[in-house]
N, C-alpha and C positions, 0 to 999 in steps of 0.2 A: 547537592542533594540528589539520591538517586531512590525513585519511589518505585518497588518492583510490585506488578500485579502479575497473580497469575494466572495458567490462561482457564481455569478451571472457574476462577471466578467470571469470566465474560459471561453473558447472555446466550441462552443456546435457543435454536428453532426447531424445526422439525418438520417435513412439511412430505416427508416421502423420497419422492425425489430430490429432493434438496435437501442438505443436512448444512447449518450457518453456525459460526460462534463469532458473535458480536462483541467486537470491543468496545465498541459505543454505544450509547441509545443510540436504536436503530427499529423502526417499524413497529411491534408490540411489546420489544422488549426496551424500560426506559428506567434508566439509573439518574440521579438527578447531578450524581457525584463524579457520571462518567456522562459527560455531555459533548466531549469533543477537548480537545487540547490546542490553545492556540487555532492556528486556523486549519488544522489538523481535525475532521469533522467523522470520518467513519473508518473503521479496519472490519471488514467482514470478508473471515475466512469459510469458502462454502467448498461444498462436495457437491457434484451432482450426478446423478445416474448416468449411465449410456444414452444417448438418443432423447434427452429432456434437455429443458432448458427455462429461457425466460423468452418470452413472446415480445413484440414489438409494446413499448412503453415510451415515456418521454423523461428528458430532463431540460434541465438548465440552469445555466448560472451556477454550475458545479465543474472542476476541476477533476476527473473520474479515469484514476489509472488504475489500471486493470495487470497485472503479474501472476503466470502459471506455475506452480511447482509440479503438478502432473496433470498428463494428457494434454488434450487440446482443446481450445473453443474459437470457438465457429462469431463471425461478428459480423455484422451485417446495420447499417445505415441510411437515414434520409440525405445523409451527404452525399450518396453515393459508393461510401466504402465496402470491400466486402472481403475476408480476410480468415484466414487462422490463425490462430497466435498460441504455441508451444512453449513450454519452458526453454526460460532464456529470450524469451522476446518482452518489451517494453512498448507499453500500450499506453497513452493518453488520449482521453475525448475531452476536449472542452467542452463544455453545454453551452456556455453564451445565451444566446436571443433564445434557444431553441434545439434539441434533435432527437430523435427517435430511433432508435435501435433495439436491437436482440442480439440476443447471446442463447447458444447451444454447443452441449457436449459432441466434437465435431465425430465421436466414433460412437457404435454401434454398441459395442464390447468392455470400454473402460470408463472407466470413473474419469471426471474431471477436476482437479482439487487448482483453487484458485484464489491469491487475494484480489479482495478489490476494496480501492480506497478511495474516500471522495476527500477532498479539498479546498476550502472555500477562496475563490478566487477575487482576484486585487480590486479586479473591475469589475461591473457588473455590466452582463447585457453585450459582449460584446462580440463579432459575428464567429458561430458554431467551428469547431478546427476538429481534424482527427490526426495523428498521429501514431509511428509505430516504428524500432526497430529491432535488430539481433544483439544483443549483446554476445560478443564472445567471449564462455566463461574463462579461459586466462586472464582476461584484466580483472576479476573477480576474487581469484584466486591468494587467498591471505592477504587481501589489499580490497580496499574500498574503489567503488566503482560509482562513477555520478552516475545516475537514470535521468534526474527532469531538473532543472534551474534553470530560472526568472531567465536567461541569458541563453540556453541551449551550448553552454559551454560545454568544452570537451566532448564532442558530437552525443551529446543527454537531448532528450525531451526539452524544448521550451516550455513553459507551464506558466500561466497567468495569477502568479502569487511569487511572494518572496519566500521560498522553500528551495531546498534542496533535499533531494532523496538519492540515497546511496544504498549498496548493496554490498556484500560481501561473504568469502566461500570459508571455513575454515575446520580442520582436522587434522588431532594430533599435539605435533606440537609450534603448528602455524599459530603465528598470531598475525594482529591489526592492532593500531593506533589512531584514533579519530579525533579530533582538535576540534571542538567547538569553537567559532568565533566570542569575543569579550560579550555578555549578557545577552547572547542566544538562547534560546531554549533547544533540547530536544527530546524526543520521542525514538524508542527505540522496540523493534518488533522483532522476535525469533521465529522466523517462516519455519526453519527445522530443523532438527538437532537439539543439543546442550550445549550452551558456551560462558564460560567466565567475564564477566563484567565488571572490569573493577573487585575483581576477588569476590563475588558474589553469583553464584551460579543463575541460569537462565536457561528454560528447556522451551518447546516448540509451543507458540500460542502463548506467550511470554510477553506481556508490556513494560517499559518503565517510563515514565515522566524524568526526565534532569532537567535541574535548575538548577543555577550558579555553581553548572562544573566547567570546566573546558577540559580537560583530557579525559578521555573515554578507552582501556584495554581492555582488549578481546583478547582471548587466549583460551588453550584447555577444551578446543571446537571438536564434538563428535558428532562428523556430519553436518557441521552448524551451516546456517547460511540466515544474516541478520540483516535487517534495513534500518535505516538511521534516518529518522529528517532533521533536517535543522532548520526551525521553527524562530518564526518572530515570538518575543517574549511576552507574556501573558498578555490575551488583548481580550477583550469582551465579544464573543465570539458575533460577529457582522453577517447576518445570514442578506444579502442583497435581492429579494426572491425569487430564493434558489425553490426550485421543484426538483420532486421525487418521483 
C-alpha cells in the first residue's frame, strides 16, 4: 500500500522571515491524522531569509537531522560545535540528556532552504552527540545513498533508532530500485523535482506512507532528489520526554 499526500496538503507557517510547510503536527499547526509515522516524528521544510535565523533554544531526547537543498546554515552548540553545513552535507544532533543550539542563514544575500527532521530515538536520556558529513553527490547519483543507521554502516550517520535514511539524485531516464526489508514500513519524501513511484507520480513536498510493499521504483526523475526511511512497523508513537 502506497498512500501519497501531497505537499499542498502539509501545514504551512509564516512568520516573515521564516516561511515552513509541516508535514507533521508541528508547533500551531496540528492534524490528528498526521501525527508522526512510526517513529518518524516531524519533516519541516523551511526557507529563511538572509542574515535570520533561529536563536539559541533547547532540545532533547530527539534524533534531529538537519539536510540543506540550498544555501547554507550556520550551527552553533552547547557541545561545543560550530559549523556550516551546505548542500550535500549530513547533519545529525542527538538531543539525549540535553543541548542547546541555533541555526542561522550563514549569508547576507541568500535564501536558506532546508529540511529538518526529528526522530524519535531508541533510548531515552542518553548523553548529548553531534555529528556531520559530505556526502559526495556521485554515490547519489541514480542510486540510493545511506545518511544515518542504528550502525553507521557504510560511513552514514550513527543515529539512536532503528531507521535508515537514504537519499537519492534522479533525471531523465535514470532510475533506482529500493527493497524494503519483509514487514518494514516506510516513508518516503520528494526534497525536489518530479519522480515516478511505482508508476505513480510525486512532485517536491510529496509524502507517502508504504505498508506491506517491499519493492519501491523511481524512475521518470526531473530534477528529482527523494529520501526514503525505513521505518520500524506501526508502533504507538513513545514520545521518552522528548522537548522542543
Amino acid at each position: 500500500m502506497i498512500i501519497i499526500r501531497a505537499a499542498a496538503e502539509r501545514g504551512q507557517s509564516d512568520h516573515g522571515w521564516l516561511r515552513s510547510a509541516h508535514t507533521f503536527s508541528f508547533a500551531s499547526y496540528f492534524d490528528p491524522e498526521q501525527s508522526g509515522f512510526s517513529d518518524l516524528l516531524v519533516i519541516n521544510e523551511d526557507r529563511v531569509d538572509p542574515g535570520m535565523g533561529f536563536g539559541s533554544h533547547s532540545h532533547r531526547n530527539l534524533e534531529i537531522f538537519t539536510y540543506v537543498l540550498e544555501g547554507e546554515l550556520a550551527h552553533k552548540d552547547s557541545l561545543g560545535n560550530g559549523s556550516t553545513i551546505k548542500p550535500g552535507d549530513v547533519q545529525l544532533m542527538s538531543a539525549g540528556t540535553g543541548v542547546v543550539h541555533s541555526e542561522f542563514n550563514a549569508s547576507q544575500t541568500s535564501m536558506v532552504h532546508f529540511l529538518q527532521i526529528w526522530i524519535l530515538p531508541a533510548q531515552a536520556n542518553q548523553p548529548a552527540n553531534y555529528q556531520e558529513y559530505s556526502l559526495d553527490p556521485v554515490h547519489k547519483r541514480s542510486r540510493f545513498a545511506l545518511l544515518l543507521s542504528p550502525d553507521g554502516d557504510d560511513q552514514s550517520l550513527a543515529i539512536n533508532q532503528d531507521v535508515r535514511v537514504y537519499t537519492a539524485e534522479l533525471d531523465g531516464y535514470e532510475a533506482a530500485h529500493f527493497k524494503l526489508r519483509p514487514g518494514r514500513y516506510g516513508y518516503v519524501h520528494v526534497a525536489r523535482g518530479t519522480v515516478l513511484l511505482n508508476g505513480k507520480w510525486m512532485a517536491a513536498g510529496d509524502g507517502a506512507r508504504i505498508m506491506d510493499e517491499t519493492d519501491l521504483d523511481f524512475s521518470n526523475g526531473r530534477n528529482a532528489e527523494v529520501l526514503v526511511f525505513d521505518l520500524r512497523p506501526d508502533t504507538r508513537l513513545r514520545q521518552p520526554g522528548r522537548g522542543e
